[in-house]
Structure formats: structure tokens, C-alpha cells
N, CA and C atoms as an extended XYZ file, in Angstrom:
414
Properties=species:S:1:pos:R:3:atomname:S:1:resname:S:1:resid:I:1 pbc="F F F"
N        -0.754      238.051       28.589 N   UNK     1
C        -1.869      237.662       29.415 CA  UNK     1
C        -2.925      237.019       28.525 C   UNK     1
N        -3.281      236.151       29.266 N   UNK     2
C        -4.248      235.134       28.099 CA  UNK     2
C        -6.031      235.947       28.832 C   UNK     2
N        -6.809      235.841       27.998 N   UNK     3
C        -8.060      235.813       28.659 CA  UNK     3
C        -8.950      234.669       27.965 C   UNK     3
N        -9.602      234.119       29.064 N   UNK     4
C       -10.167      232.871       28.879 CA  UNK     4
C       -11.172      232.873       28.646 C   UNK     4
N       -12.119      231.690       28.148 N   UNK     5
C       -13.534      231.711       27.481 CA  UNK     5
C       -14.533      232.119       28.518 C   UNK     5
N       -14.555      231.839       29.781 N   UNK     6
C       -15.076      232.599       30.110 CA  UNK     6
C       -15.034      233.545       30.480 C   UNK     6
N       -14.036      234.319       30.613 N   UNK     7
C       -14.160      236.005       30.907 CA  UNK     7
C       -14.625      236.789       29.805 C   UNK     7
N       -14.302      236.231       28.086 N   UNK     8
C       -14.831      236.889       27.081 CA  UNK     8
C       -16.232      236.886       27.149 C   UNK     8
N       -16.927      235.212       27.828 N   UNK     9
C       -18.238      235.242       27.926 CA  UNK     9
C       -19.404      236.045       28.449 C   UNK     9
N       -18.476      236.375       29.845 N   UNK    10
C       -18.912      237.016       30.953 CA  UNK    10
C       -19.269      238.658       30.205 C   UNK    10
N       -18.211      239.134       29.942 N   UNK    11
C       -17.859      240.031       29.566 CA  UNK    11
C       -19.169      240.791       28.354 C   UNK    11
N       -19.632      239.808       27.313 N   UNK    12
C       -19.921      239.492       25.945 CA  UNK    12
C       -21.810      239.976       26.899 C   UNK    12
N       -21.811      239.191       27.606 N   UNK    13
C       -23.685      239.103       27.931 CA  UNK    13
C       -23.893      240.347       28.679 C   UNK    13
N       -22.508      240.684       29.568 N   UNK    14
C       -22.701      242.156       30.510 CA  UNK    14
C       -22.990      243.439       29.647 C   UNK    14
N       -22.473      243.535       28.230 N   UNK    15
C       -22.266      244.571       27.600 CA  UNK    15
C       -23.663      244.198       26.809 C   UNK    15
N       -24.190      243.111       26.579 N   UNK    16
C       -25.330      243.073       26.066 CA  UNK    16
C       -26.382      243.533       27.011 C   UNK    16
N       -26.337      243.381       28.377 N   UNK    17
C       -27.195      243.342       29.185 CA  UNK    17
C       -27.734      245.221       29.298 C   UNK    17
N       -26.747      245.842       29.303 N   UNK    18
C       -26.464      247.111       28.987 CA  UNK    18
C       -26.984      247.973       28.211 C   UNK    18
N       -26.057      247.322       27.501 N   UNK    19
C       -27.046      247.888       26.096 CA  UNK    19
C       -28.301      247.860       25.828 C   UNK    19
N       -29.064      246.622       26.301 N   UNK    20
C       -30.091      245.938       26.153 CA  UNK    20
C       -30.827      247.292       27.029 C   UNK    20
N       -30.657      247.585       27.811 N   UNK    21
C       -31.060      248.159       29.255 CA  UNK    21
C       -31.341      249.615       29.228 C   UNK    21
N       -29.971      249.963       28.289 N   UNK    22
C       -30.227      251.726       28.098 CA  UNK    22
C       -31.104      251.775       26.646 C   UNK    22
N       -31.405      250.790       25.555 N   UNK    23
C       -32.354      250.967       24.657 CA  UNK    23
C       -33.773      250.390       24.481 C   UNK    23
N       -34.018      249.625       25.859 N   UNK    24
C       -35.456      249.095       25.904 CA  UNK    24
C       -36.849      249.984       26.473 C   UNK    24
N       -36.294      250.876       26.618 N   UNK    25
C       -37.100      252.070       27.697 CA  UNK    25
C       -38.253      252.722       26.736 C   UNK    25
N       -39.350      252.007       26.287 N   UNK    26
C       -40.560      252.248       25.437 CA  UNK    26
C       -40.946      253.819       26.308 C   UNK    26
N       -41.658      254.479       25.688 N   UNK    27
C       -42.850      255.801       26.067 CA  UNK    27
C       -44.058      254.686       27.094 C   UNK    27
N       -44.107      255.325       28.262 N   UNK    28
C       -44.909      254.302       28.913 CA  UNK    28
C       -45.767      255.459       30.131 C   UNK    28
N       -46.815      254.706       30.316 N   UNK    29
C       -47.521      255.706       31.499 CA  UNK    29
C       -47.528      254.310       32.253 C   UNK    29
N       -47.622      254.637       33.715 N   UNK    30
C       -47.715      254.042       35.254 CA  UNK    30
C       -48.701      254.493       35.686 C   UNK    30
N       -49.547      253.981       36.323 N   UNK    31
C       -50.271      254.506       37.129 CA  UNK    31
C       -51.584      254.047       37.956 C   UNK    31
N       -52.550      254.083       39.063 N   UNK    32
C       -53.583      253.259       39.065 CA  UNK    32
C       -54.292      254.619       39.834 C   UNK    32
N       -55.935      253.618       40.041 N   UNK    33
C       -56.963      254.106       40.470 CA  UNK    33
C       -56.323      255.392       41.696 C   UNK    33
N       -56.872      256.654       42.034 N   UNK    34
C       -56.496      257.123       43.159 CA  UNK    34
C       -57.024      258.258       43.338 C   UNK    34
N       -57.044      258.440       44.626 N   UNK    35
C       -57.902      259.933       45.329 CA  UNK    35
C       -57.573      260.955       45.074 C   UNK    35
N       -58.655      261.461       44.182 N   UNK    36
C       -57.648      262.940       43.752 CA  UNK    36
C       -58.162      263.711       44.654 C   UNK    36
N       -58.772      264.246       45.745 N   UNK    37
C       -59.547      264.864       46.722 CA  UNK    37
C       -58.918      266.165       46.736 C   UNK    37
N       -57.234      265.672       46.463 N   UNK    38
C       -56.675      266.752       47.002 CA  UNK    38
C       -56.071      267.351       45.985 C   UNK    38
N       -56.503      267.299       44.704 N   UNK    39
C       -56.306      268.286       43.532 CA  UNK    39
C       -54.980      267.589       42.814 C   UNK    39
N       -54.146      266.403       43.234 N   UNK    40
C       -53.479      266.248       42.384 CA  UNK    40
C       -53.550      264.465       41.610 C   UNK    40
N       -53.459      264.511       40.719 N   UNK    41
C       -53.176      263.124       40.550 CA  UNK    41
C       -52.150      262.860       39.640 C   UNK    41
N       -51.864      261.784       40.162 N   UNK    42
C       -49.888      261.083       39.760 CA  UNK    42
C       -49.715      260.245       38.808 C   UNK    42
N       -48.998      259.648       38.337 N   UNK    43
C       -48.372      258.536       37.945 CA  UNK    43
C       -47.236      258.305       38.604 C   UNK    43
N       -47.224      256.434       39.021 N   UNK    44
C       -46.045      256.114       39.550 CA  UNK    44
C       -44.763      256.062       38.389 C   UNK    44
N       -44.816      255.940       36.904 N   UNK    45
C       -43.670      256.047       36.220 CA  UNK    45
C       -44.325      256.741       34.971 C   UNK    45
N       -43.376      257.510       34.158 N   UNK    46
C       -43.694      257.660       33.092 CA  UNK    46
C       -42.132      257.507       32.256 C   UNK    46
N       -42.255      257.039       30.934 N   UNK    47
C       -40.711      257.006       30.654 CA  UNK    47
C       -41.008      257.564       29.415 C   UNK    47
N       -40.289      258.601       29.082 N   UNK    48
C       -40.177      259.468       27.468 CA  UNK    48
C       -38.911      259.731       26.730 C   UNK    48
N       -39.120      259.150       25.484 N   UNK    49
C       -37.942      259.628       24.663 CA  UNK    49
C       -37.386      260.984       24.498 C   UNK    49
N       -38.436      262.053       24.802 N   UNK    50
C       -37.805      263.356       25.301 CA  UNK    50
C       -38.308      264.133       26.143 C   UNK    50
N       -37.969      265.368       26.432 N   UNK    51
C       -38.372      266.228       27.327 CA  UNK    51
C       -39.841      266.206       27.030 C   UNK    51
N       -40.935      266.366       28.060 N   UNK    52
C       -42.015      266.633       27.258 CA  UNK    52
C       -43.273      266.867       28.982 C   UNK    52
N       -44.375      266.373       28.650 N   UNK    53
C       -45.689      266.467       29.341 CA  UNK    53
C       -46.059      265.158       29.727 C   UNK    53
N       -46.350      264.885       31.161 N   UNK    54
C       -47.341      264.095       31.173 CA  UNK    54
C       -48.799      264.978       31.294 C   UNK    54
N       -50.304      264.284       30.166 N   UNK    55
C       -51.196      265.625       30.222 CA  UNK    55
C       -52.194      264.361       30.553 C   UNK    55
N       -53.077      265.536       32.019 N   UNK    56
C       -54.046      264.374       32.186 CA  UNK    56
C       -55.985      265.022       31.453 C   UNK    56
N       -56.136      263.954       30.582 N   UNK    57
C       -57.654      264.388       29.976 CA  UNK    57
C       -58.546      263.599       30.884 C   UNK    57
N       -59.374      264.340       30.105 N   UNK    58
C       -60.982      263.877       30.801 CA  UNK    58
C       -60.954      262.579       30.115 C   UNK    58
N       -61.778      261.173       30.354 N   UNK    59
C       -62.369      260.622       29.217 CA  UNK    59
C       -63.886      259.708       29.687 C   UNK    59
N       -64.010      258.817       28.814 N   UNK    60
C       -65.076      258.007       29.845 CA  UNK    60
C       -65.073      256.586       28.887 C   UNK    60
N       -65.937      255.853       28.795 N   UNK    61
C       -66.038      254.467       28.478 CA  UNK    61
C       -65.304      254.135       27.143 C   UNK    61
N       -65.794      254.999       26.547 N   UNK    62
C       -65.032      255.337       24.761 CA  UNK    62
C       -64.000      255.473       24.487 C   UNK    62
N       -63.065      255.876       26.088 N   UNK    63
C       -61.437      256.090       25.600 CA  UNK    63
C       -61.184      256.968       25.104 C   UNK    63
N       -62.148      257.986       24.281 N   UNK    64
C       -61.114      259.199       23.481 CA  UNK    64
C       -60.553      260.042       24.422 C   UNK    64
N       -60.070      260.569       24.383 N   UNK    65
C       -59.244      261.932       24.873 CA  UNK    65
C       -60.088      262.778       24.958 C   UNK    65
N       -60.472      263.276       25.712 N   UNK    66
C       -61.059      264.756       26.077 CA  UNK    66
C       -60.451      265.678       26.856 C   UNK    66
N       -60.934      266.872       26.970 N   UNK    67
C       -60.330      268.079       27.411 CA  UNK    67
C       -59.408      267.936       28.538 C   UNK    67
N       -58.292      268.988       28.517 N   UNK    68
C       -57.620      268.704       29.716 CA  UNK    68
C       -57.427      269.528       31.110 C   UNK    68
N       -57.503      268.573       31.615 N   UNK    69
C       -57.295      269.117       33.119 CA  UNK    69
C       -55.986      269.064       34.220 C   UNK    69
N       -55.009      268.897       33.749 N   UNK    70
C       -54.105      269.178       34.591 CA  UNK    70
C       -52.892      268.241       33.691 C   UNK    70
N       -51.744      268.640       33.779 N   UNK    71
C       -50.419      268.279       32.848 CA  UNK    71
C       -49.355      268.720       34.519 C   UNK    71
N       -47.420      267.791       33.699 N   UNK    72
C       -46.766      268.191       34.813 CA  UNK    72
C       -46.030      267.659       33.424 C   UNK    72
N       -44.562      268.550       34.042 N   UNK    73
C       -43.527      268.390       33.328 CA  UNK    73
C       -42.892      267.143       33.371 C   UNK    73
N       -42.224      266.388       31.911 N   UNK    74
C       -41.337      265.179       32.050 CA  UNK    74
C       -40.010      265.552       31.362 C   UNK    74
N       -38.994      264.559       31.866 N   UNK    75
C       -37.774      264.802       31.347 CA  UNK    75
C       -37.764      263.348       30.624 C   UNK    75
N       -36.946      263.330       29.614 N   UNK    76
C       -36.682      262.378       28.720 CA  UNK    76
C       -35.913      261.226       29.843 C   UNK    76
N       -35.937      260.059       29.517 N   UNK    77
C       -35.903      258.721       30.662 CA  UNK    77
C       -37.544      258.649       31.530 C   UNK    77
N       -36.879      257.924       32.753 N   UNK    78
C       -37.774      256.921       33.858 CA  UNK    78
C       -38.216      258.538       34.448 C   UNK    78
N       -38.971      258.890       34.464 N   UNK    79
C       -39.561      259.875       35.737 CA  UNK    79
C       -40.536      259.229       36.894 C   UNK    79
N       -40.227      259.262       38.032 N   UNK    80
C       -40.861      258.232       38.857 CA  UNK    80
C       -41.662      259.638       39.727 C   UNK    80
N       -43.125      258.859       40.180 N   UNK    81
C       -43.469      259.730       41.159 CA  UNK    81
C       -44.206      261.534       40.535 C   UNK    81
N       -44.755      261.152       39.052 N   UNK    82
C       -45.010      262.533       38.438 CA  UNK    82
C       -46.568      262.851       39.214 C   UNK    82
N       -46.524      264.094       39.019 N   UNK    83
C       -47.418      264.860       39.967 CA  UNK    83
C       -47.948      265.993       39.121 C   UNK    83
N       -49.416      265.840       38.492 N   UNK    84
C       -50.388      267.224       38.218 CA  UNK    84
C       -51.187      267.634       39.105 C   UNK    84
N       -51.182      268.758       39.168 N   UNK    85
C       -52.214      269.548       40.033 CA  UNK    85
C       -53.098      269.998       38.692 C   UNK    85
N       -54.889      269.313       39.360 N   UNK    86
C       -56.032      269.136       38.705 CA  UNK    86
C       -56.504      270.682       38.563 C   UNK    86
N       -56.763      271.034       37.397 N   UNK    87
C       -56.779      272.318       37.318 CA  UNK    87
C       -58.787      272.935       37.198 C   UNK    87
N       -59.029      271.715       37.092 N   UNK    88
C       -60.942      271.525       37.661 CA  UNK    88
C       -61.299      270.459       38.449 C   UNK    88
N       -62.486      270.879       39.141 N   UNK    89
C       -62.672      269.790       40.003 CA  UNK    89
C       -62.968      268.207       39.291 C   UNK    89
N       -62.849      267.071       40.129 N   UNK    90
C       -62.623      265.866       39.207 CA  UNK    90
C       -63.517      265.063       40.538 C   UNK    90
N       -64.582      264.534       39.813 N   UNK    91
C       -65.253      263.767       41.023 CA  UNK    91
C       -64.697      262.369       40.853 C   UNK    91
N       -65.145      261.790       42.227 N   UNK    92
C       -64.959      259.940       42.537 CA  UNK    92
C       -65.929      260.220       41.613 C   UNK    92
N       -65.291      258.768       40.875 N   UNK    93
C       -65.753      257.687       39.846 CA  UNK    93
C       -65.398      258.917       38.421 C   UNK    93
N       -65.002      259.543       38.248 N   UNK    94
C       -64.174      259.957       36.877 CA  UNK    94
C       -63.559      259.237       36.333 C   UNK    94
N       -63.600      259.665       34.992 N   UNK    95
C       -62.088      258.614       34.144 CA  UNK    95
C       -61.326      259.807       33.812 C   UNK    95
N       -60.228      258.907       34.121 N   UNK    96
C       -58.993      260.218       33.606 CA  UNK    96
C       -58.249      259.565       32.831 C   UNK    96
N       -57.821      259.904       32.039 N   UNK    97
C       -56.120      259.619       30.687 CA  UNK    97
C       -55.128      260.494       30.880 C   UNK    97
N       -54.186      259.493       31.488 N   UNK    98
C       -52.925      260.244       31.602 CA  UNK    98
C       -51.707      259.864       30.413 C   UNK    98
N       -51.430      260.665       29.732 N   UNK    99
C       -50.802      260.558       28.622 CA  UNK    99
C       -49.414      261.309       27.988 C   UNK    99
N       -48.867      260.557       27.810 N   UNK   100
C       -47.427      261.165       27.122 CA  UNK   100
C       -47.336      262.541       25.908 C   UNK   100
N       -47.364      263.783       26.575 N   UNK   101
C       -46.980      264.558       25.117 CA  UNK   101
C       -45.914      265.411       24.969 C   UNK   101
N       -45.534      265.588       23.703 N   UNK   102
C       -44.404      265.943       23.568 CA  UNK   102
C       -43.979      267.358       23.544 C   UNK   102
N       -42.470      267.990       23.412 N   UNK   103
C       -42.600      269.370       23.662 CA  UNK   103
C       -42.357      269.784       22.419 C   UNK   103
N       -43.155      270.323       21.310 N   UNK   104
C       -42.662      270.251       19.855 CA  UNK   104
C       -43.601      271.252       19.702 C   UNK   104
N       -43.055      272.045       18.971 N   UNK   105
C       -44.210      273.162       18.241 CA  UNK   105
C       -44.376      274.463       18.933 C   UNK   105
N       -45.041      275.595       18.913 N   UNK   106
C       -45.685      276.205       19.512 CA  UNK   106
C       -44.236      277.041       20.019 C   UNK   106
N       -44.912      278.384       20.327 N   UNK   107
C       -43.854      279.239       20.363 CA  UNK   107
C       -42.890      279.618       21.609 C   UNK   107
N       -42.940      278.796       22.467 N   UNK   108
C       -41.767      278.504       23.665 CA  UNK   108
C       -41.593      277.107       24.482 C   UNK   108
N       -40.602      277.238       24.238 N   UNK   109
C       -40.018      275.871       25.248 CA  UNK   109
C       -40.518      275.934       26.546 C   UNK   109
N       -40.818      274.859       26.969 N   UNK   110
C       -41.074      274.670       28.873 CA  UNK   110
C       -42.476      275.764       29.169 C   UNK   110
N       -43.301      275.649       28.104 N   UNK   111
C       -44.573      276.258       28.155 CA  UNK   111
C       -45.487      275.284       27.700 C   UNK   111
N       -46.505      274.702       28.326 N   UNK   112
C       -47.545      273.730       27.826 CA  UNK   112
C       -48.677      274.228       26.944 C   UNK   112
N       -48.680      274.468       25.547 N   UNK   113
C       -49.315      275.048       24.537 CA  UNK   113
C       -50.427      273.968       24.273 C   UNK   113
N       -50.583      272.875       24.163 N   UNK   114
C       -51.653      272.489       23.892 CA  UNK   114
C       -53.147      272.912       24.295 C   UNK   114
N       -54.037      272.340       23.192 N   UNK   115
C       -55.184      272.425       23.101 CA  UNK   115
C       -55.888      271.463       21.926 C   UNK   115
N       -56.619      270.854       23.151 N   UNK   116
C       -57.444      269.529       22.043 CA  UNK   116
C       -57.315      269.571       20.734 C   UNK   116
N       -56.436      268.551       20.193 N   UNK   117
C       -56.786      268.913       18.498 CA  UNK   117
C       -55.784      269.406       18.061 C   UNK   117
N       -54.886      270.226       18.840 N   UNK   118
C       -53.678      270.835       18.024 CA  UNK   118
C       -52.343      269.937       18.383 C   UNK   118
N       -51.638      270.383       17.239 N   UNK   119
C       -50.322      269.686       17.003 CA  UNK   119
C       -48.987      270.479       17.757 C   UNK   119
N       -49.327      271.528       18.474 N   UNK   120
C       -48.316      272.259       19.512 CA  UNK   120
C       -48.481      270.976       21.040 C   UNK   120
N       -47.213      270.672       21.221 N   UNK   121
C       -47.103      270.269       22.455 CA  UNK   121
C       -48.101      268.563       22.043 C   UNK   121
N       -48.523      268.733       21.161 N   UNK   122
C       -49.347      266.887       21.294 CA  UNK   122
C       -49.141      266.097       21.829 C   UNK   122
N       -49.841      264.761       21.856 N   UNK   123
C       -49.525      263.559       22.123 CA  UNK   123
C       -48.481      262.721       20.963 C   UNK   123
N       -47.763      262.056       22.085 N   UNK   124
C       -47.129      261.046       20.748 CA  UNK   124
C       -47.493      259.939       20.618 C   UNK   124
N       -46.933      258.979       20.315 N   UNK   125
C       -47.532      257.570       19.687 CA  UNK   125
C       -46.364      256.750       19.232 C   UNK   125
N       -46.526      255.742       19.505 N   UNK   126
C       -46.235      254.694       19.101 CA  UNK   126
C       -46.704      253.865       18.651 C   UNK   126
N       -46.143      253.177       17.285 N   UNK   127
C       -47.000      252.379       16.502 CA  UNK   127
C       -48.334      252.769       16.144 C   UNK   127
N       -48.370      253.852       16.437 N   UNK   128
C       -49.757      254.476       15.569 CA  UNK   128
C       -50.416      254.648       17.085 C   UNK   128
N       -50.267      254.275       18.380 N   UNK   129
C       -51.219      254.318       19.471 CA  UNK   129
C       -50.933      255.197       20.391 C   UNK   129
N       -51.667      255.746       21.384 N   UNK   130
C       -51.365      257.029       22.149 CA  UNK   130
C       -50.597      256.107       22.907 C   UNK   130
N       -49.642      256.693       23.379 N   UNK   131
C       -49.191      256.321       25.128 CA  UNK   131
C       -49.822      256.742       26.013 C   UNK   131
N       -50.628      256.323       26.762 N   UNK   132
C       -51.560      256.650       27.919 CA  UNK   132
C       -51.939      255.530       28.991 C   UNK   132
N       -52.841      255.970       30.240 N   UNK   133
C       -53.135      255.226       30.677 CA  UNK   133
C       -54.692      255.553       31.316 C   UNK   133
N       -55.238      254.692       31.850 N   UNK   134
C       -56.751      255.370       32.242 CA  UNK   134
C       -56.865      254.959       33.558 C   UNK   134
N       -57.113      256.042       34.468 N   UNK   135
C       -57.446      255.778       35.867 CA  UNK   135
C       -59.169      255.929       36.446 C   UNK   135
N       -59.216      255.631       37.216 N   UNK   136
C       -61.067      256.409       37.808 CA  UNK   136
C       -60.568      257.048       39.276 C   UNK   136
N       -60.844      258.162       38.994 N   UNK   137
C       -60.795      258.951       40.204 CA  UNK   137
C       -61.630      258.419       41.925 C   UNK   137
N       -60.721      258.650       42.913 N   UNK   138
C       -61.469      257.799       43.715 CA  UNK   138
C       -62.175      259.025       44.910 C   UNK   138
């Protein structure tokens, strides 16, 4: 059986396409402006290289990270549709940072150990930068 130039071709870009597909999946937060009224606020995607946290902080014009108020569990890949329940009240017009952290450190698995500043459960980074995103509470 012969196989012809283009079926090797075909063949050649599909397996690239693939590949391409299962290793392009950066640490990423999703998400926009939205009503937290009702104690929770979401992201439409988050994608993580491993099991870990999406953790949502306080912040305001400055961007740093401040204290946190509500986290939800992630699984390593696309998690669509993540959901924290706000663990203080959060008024319209807040800034919030919702941010990627990881499950590393600290003395049990599938327990959210963080605390500002510490290296249990942290944030990760890429290229030196948080993965996050910033919403205003509506």
C-alpha cells in the first residue's frame, strides 16, 4: 500500500495540531466585572498546571494583593465556571484579584493553608508575574 503526499501531509499538521493543543494551555484567570450580592464570585476559566486554588484578594488601584476573601478549588487543565463563596462582605465598586495558587507546602493536601505572605499554598507565576485577574465588584 502506497501512502501519498498528501495523506503524510494531512496526517503531519493533525498531530501537530495536537500536540500544539495539549501543550499551549498557559496558567490563566477568566473573568469580568460582576455582582457579588450574593456572596459568590466566579471566574469564567481558569487553566492550571496543577491541582491547586483559585484565591480571590482584596486589592485596589495599586494592584498588590491583599488579604483574602474567598478561594475555590482547581484541578490541573481548563476549569470552566469556578465559583468562591466570599467569605466577607464585598461592596459594589470593590476590586478584587482573582488568582492562581498552588497546592504546595503546608501540612495537608486539599486544605487551603495560605496566608498573606506565606509560601504554603501561594501564588504562582509565570515569568516572574502573578497569574491573576482584577474584577470590580458590582
Amino acid at each position: 500500500m502506497k501512502i501519498s503526499t498528501i495523506t503524510v501531509a494531512i496526517l503531519a499538521m493533525t498531530s501537530s495540531l495536537v500536540f500544539a493543543g495539549a501543550h499551549s494551555m498557559s496558567p490563566t484567570v477568566e473573568a469580568t466585572d460582576q455582582d457579588v450580592s450574593n456572596g459568590i464570585v466566579s471566574a469564567r476559566m481558569v487553566n492550571a498546571d496543577a491541582n491547586g486554588w483559585m484565591v480571590v484578594h482584596r486589592t485596589d488601584a495599586e494592584m498588590k494583593p491583599g488579604p483574602v476573601v474567598g478561594y475555590a478549588p482547581i484541578r490541573k487543565g481548563g476549569n470552566i465556571d469556578v465559583a468562591a463563596i466570599l467569605q466577607e462582605s464585598v461592596a459594589p465598586g470593590d476590586m478584587l484579584m482573582l488568582m492562581v495558587h498552588a497546592e504546595d507546602g503546608g501540612m495537608a493536601k486539599g486544605i487551603f493553608e495560605y496566608t498573606l505572605g506565606a509560601t504554603e499554598d501561594g501564588p504562582i507565576r509565570v515569568d516572574g508575574k502573578l497569574v491573576m485577574t482584577v474584577i470590580t465588584a458590582q
